[in-house]
N, CA, C and O of each residue as an XYZ file, in Angstrom:
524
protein
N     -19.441     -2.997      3.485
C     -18.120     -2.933      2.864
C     -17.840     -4.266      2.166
O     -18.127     -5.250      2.848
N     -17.385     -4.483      1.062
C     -17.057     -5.318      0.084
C     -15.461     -6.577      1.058
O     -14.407     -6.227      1.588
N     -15.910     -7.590      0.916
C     -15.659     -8.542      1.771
C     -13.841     -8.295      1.295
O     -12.904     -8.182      2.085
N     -13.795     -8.273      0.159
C     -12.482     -8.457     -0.268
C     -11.123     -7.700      0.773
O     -10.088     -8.147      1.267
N     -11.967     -6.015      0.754
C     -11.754     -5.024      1.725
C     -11.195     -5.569      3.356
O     -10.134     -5.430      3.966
N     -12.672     -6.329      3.705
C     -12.086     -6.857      4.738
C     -11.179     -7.949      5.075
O     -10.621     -8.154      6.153
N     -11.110     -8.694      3.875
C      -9.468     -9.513      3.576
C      -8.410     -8.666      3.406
O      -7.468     -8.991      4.129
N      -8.164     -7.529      2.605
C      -7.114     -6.809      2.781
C      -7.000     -6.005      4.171
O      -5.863     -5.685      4.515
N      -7.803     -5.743      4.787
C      -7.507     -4.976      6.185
C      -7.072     -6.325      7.215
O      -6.240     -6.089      8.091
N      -7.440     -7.236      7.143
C      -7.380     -8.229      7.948
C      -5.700     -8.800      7.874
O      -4.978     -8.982      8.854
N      -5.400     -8.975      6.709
C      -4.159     -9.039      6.286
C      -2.427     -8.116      6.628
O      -1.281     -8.455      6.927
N      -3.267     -6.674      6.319
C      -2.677     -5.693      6.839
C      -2.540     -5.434      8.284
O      -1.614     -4.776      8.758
N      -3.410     -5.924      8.911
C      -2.919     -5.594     10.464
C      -2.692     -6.948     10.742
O      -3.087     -7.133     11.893
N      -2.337     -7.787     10.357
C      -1.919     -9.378     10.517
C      -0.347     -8.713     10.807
O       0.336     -8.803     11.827
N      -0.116     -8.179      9.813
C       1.427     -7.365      9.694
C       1.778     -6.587     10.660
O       2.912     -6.487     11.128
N       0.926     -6.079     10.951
C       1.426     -4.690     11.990
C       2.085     -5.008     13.369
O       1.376     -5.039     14.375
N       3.614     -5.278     13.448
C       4.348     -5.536     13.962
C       5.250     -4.499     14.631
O       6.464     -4.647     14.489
N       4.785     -3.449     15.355
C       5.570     -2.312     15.845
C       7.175     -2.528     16.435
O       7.087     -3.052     17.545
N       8.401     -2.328     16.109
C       9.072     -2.684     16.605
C      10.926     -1.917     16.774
O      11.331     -1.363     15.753
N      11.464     -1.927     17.460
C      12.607     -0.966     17.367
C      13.517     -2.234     16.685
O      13.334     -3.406     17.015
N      14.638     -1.763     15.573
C      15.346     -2.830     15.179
C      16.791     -2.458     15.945
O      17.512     -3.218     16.591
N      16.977     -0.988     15.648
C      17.970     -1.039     15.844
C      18.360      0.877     17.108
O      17.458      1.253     17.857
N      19.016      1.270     17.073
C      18.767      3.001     17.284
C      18.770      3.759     16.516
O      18.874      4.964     16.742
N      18.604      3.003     14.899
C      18.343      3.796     13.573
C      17.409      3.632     13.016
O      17.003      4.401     12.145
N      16.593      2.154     13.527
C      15.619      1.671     12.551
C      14.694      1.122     13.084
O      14.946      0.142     13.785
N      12.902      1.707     12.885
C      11.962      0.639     13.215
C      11.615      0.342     12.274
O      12.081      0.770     11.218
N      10.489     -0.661     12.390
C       9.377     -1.251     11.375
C       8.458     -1.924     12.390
O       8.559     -2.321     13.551
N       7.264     -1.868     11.190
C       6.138     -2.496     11.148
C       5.464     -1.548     11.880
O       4.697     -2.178     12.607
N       5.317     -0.137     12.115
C       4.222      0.456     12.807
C       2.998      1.066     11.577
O       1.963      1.697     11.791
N       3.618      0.571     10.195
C       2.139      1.161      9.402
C       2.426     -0.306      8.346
O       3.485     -0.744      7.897
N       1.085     -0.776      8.204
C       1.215     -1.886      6.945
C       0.453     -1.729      6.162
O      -0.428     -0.869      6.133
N       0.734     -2.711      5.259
C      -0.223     -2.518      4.106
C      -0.367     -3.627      3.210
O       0.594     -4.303      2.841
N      -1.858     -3.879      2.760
C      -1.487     -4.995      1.668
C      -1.970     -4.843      0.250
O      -2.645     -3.855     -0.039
N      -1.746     -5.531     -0.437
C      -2.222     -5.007     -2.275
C      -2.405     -6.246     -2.659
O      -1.716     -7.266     -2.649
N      -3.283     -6.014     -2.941
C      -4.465     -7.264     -4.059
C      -3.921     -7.351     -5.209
O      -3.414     -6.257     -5.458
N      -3.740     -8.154     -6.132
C      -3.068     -8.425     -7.444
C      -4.467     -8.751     -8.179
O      -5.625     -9.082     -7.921
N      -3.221     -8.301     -9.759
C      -5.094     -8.503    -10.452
C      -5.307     -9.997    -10.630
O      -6.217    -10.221    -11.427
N      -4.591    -11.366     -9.995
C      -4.412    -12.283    -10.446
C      -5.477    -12.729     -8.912
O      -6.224    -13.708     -8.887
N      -5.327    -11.943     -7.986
C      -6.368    -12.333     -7.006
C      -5.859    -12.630     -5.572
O      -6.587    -13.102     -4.698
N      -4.452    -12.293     -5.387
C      -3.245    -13.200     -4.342
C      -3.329    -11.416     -3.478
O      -3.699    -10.358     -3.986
N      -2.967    -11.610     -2.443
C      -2.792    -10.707     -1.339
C      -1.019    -10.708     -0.817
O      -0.355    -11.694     -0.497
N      -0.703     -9.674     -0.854
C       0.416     -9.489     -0.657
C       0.816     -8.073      0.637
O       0.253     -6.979      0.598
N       1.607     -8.359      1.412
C       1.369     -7.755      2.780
C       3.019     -6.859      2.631
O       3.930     -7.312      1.938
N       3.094     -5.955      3.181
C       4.725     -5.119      3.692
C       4.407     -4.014      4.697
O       3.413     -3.287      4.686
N       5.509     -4.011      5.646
C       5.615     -3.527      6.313
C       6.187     -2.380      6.362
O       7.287     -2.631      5.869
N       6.179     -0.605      6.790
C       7.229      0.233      6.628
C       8.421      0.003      7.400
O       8.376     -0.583      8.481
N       9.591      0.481      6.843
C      10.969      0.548      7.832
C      11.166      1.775      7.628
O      11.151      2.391      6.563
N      11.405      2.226      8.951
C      11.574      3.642      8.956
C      12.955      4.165      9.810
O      12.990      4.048     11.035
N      14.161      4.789      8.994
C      15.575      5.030      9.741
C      15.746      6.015      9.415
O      15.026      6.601      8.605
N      17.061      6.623     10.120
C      17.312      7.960     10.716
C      17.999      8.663      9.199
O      18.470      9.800      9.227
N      17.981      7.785      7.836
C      18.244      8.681      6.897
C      17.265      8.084      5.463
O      16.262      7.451      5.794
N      17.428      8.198      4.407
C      16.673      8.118      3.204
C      16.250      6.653      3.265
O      15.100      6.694      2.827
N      16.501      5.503      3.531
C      16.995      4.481      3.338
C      15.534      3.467      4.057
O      15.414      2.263      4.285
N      14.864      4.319      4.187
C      13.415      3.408      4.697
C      12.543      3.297      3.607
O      12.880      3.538      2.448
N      11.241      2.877      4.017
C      10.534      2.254      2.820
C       9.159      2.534      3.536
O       9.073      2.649      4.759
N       7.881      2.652      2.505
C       6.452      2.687      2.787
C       6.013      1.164      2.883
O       6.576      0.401      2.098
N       5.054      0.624      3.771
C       4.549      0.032      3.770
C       4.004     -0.845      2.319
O       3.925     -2.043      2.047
N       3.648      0.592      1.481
C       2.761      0.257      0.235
C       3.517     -0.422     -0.793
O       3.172     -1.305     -1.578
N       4.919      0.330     -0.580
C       5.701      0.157     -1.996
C       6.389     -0.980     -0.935
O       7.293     -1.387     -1.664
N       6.490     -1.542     -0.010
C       6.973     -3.316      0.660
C       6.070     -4.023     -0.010
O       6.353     -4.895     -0.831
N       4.868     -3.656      0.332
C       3.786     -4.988     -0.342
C       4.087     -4.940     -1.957
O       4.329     -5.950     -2.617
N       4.044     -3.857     -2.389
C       4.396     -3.634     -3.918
C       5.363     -4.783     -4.550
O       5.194     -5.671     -5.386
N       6.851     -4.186     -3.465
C       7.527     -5.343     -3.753
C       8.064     -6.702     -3.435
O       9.110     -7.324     -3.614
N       6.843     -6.899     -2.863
C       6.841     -8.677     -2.415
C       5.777     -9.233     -3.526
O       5.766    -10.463     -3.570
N       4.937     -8.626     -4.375
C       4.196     -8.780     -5.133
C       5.166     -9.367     -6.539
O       5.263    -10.418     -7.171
N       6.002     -7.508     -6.580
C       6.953     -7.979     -7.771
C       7.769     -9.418     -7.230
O       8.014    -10.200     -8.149
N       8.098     -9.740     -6.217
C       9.000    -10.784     -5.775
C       8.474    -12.252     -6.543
O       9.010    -13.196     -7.123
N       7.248    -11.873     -6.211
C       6.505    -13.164     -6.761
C       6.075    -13.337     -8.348
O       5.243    -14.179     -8.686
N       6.652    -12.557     -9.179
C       6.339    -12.510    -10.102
C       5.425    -11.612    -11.107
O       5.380    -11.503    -12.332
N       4.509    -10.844     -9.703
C       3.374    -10.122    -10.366
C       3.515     -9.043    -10.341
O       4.151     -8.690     -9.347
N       3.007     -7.685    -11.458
C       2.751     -6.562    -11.463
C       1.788     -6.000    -11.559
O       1.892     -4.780    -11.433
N       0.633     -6.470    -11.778
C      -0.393     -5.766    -11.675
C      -1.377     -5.730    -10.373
O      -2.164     -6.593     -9.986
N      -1.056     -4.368     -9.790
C      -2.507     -4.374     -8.716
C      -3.881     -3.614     -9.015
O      -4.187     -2.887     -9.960
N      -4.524     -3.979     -8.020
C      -5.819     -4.036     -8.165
C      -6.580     -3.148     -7.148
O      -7.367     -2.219     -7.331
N      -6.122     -3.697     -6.071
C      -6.732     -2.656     -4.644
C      -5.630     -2.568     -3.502
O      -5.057     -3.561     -3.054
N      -5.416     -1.351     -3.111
C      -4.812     -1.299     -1.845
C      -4.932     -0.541     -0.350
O      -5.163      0.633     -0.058
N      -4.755     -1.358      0.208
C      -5.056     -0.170      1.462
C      -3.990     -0.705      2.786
O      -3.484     -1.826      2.820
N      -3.785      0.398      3.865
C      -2.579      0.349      4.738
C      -3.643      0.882      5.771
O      -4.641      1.603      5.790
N      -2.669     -0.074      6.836
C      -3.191      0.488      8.085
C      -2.077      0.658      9.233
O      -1.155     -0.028      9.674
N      -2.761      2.210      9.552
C      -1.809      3.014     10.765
C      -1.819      2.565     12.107
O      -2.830      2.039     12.570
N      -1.199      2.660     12.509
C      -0.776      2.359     14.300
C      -2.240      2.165     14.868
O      -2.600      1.146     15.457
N      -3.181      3.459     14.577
C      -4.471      3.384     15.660
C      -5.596      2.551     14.577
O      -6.814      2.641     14.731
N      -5.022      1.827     13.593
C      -5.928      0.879     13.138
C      -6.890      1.512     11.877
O      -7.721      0.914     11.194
N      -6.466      2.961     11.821
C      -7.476      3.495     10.477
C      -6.628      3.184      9.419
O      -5.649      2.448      9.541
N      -7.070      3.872      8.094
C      -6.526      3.824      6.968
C      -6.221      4.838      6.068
O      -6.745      5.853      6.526
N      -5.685      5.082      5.094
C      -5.206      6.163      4.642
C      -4.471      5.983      3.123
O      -3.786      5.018      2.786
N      -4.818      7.245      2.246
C      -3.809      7.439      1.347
C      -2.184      6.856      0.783
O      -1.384      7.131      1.677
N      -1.705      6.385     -0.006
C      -0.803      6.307     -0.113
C      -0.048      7.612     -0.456
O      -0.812      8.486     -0.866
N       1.380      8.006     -0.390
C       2.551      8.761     -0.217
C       2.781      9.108     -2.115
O       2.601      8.407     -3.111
N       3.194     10.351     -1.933
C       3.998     10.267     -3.179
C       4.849      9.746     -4.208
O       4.926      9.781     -5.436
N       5.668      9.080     -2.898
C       6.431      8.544     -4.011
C       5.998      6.662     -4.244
O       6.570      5.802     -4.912
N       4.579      6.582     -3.232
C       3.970      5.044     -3.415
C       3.217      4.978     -4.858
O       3.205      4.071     -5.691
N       2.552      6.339     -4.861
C       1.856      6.842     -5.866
C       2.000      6.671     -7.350
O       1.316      6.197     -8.256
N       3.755      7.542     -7.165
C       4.701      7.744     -8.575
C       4.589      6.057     -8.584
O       3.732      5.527     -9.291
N       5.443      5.299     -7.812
C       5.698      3.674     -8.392
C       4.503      3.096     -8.944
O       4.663      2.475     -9.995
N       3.174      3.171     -8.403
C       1.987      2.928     -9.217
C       1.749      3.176    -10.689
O       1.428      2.368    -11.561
N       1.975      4.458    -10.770
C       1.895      4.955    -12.014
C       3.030      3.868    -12.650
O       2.832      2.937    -13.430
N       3.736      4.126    -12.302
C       4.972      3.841    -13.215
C       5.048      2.193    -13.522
O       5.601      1.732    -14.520
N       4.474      1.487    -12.611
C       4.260     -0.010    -13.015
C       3.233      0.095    -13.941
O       3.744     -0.393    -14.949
N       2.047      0.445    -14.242
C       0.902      0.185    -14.738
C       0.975      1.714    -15.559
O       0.062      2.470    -15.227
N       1.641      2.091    -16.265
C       1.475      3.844    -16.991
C       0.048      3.862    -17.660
O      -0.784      4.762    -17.769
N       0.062      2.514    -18.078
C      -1.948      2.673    -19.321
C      -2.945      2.458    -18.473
O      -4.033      3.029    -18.555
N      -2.606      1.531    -17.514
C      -3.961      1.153    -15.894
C      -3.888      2.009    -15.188
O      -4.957      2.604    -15.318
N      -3.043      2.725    -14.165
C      -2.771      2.849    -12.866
C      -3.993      3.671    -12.463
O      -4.426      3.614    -11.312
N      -4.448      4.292    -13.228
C      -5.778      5.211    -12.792
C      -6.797      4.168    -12.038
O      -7.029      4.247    -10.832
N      -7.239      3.411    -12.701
C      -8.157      2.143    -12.077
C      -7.593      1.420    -10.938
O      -8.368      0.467    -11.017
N      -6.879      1.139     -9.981
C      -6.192      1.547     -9.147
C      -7.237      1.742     -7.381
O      -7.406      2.820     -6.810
N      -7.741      0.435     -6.912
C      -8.427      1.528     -6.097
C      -7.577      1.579     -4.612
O      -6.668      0.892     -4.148
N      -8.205      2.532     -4.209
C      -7.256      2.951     -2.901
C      -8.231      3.051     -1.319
O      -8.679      4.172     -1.079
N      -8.458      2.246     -0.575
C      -9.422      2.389      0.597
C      -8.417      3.368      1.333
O      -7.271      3.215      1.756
N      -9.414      4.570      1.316
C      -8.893      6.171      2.139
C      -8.989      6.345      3.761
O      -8.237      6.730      4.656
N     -10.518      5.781      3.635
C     -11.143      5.645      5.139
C     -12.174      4.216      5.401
O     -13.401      4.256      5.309
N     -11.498      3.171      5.688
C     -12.241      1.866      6.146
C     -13.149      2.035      6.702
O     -14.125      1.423      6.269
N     -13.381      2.972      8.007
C     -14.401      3.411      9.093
C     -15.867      3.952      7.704
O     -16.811      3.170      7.596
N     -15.864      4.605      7.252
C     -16.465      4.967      6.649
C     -16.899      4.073      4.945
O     -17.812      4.323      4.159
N     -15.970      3.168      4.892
C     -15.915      2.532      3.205
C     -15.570      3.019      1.865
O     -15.811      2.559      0.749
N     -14.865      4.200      2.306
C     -14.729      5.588      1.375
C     -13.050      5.138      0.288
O     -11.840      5.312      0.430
N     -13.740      4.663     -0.492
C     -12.206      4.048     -1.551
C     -12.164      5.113     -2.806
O     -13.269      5.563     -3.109
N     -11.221      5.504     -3.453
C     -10.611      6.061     -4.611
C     -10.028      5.695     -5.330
O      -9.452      4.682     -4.934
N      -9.776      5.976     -6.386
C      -9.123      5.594     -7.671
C      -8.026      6.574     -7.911
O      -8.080      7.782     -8.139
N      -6.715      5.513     -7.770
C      -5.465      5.920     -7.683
C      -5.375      7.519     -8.656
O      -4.761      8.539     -8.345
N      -6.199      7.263     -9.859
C      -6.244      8.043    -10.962
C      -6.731      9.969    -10.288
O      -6.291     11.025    -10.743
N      -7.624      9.804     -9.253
C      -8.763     10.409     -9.219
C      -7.489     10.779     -7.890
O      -8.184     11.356     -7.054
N      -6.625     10.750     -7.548
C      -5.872     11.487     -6.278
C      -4.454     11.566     -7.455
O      -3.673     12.304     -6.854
N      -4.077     11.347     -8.198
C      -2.906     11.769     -8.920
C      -2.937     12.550    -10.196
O      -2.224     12.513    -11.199
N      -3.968     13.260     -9.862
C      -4.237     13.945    -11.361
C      -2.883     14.297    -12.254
O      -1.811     14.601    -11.730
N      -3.097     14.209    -13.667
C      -2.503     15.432    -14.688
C      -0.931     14.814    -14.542
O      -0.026     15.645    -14.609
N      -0.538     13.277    -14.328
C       0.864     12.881    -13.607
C       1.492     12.880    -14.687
O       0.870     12.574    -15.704
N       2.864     13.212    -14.769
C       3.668     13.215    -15.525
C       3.943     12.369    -16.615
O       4.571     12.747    -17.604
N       3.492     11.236    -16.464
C       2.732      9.960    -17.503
C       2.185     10.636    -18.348
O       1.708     11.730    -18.045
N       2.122     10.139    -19.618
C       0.942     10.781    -20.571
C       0.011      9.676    -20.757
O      -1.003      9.832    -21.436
């Protein structure tokens, strides 16, 4: 597996902070981090509450990225409670697209770490409402 990979997983469970905030709200039981195309690693955590008002992991790192100035990513991957990895969400997806509408396809996405099995954001969002 490509070392970088294991800087972003390493990063991502650096984060993984399971925790009750409140009796409406946890965080940190899924993280995630995103590589910029500038080369910087950027980490977020999900918050997850009892109405609309939580957030993905993906689109936290997303926007600690934008915080810093940057929009373009490069690679991302999140990791779940039991330490695997996985897909990003729909609507992590849509914000991809929608930062990068001419890139976002190139985009890669580590699906399954255990295995090394990465995708291209492009190649799981077919036919997107983007032209």
């Amino acid at each position: 597996m490509d070392s970088i990979w294991d800087q972003l997983y390493a990063a991502a469970k650096a984060a993984l902070n399971p925790r009750r905030i409140s009796d409406y709200v946890s965080a940190g039981e899924v993280a995630a981090a995103i590589l910029s195309k500038s080369g910087r690693i950027y980490t977020g955590v999900c918050v997850d509450t009892c109405s609309t008002l939580g957030i993905c992991a993906e689109r936290s790192a997303i926007f600690a990225m934008l915080t810093a100035g940057e929009q373009e990513i490069d690679k991302v991957l999140c990791v779940k409670p039991d330490g695997s990895s996985g897909a990003p969400c729909g609507a992590c997806r849509e914000l991809m697209v929608q930062l990068m509408p001419e890139s976002y396809g190139d985009i890669e996405i580590m699906v399954n770490r255990q295995t090394g099995e990465a995708v291209r954001l492009g190649d799981i969002t077919p036919m997107w409402w983007i032209p």
